[in-house]
C-alpha positions in Angstrom: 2.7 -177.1 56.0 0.1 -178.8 58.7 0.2 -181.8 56.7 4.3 -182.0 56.3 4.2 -181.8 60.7 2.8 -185.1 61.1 5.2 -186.7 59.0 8.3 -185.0 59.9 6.9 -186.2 63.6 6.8 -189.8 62.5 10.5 -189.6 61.1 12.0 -188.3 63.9 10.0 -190.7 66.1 11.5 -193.5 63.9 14.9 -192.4 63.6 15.0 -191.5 68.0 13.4 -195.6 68.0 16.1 -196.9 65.8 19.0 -194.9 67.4 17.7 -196.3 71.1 17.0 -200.0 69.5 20.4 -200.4 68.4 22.4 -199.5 72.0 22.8 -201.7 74.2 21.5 -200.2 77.7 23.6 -203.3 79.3 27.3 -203.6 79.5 28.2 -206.1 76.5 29.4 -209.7 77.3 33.2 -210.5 76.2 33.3 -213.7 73.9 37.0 -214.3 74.0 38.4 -216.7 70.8 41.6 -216.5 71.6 45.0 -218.6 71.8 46.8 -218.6 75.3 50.6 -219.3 74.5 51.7 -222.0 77.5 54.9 -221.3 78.8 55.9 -224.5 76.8 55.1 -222.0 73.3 52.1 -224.2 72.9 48.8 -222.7 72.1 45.8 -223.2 74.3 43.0 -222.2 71.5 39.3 -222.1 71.5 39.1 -225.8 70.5 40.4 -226.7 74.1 38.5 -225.0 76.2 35.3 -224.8 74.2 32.3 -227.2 76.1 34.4 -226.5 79.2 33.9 -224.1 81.8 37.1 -221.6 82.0 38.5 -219.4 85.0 40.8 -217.1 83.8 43.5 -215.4 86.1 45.7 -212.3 84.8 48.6 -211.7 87.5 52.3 -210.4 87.0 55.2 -212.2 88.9 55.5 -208.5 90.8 51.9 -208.3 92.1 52.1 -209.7 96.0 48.3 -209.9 96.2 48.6 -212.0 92.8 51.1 -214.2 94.2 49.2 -214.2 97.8 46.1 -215.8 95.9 48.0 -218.1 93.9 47.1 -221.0 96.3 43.7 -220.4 96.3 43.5 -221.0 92.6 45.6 -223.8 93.2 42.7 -225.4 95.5 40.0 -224.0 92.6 42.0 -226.2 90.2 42.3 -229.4 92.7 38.6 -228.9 93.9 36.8 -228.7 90.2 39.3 -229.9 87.8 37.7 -233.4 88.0 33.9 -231.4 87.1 35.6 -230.1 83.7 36.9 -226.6 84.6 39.9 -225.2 83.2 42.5 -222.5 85.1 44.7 -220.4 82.8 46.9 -218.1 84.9 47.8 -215.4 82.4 51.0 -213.5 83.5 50.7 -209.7 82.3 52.7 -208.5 79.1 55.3 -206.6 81.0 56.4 -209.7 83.1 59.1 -211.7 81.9 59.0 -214.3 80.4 61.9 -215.9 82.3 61.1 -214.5 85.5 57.3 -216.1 85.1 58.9 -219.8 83.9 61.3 -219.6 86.9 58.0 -218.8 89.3 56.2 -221.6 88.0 59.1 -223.6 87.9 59.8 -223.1 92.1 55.9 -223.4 92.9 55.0 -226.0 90.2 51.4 -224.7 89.2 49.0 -227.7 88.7 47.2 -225.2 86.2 47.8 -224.1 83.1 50.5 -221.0 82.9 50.2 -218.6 79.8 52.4 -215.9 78.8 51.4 -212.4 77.1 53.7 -211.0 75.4 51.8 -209.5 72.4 49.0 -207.8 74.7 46.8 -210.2 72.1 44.9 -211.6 75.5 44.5 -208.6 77.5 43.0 -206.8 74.5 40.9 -209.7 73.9 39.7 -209.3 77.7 38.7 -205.4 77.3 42.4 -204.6 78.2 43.1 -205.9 81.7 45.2 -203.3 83.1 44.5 -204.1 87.3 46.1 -207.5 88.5 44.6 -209.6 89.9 41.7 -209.9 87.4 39.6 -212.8 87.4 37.1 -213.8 84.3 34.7 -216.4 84.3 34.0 -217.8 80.6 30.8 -220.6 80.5 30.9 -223.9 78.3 30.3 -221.4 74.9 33.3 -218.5 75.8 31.1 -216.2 77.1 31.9 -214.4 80.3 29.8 -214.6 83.4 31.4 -212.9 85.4 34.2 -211.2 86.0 36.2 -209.0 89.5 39.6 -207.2 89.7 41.6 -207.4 92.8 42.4 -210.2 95.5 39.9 -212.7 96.1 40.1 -215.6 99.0 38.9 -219.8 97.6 35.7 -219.0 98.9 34.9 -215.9 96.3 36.6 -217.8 93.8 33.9 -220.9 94.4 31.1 -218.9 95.0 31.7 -217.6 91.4 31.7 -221.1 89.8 28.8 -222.2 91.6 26.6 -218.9 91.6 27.1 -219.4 87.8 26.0 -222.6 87.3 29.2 -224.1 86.3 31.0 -227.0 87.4 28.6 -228.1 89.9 28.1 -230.9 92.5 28.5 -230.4 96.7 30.5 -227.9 98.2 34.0 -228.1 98.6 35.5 -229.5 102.0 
C-alpha cells in the first residue's frame, strides 16, 4: 500500500494542476463577430469594422440618461472619426423600431444607428441588460474596455486614448 500513496499523490496533484490550468482566474475578453442591422436593413459586419477601432453604444429611445449622452457621442464621432474610429449606437431589442428611426430621424445622428431586434447583438455583448452600456472593441474586435451607465465626452475620450486607440492631441 506505501508504494500506491505516492502515486495516487502525483495523480491528484496532476488532476488539481490541470483543473486550475484550464480556468481562467481573469474575466474573459468579448470578441464580438457580429452583423449590426443599420436602420436602413443594411448589415454592418465584421468586414467593416475590422482594422478599425469600434465604440459601441447600447441605449433605448426611453432611457433619458441615454438620450442625455447622445451628444457627447456625437462630439466622440466628430472629434475621432477622421483617426479611423467607428460609433454604432445600438438601440435595445424592446425599442421600436419606428420610434428609434423617427429619433434619429429628428436629431440626425452623424453615427451609425443599429437596431436589435433579434437580441443577436446583446447576446453577443454578454447580454446587455443596463442602458447606457458602452464597449470599446480595438483594431482586431476585441474589447478593452467596457462601463454601464451615463458617461460625460470626457470619460468617453479618456477611454479611446487610455486604450491606445485613435490617437493624436487632445480634443479642443
Amino acid at each position: 500500500m506505501k508504494t500506491r500513496t505516492p502515486r495516487l499523490h502525483w495523480y491528484f496533484l496532476g488532476l488539481l494542476w490541470f483543473a486550475l490550468s484550464s480556468c481562467s482566474l481573469t474575466e474573459p475578453k468579448l470578441e464580438p463577430r457580429v452583423n449590426f442591422v443599420t436602420l436602413s436593413g443594411k448589415a454592418f459586419g465584421p468586414d467593416q469594422y475590422l482594422g478599425k477601432p469600434l465604440y459601441v453604444n447600447f441605449w433605448a429611445s426611453t432611457c433619458g440618461a441615454c438620450l442625455k449622452e447622445m451628444p457627447d457621442l456625437v462630439k466622440l464621432h466628430e472629434v475621432f472619426e477622421g483617426r479611423g474610429l467607428q460609433v454604432i449606437a445600438v438601440a435595445m431589442p424592446y425599442d421600436m423600431p419606428s420610434a428609434v428611426v423617427e429619433l434619429n430621424d429628428l436629431k440626425k445622428w452623424p453615427f451609425t444607428v443599429a437596431i436589435d431586434p433579434q437580441s443577436v447583438v446583446t447576446k453577443a455583448f454578454g447580454n446587455v441588460q443596463e442602458t447606457p452600456s458602452h464597449f470599446l472593441l480595438n483594431e482586431k474586435g476585441v474589447v478593452v474596455w467596457r462601463a454601464q451607465g451615463p458617461l460625460g465626452f470626457e470619460a468617453l475620450e479618456n477611454a479611446v486614448r487610455s486604450n491606445g486607440l485613435a490617437g493624436g492631441g487632445r480634443a479642443s
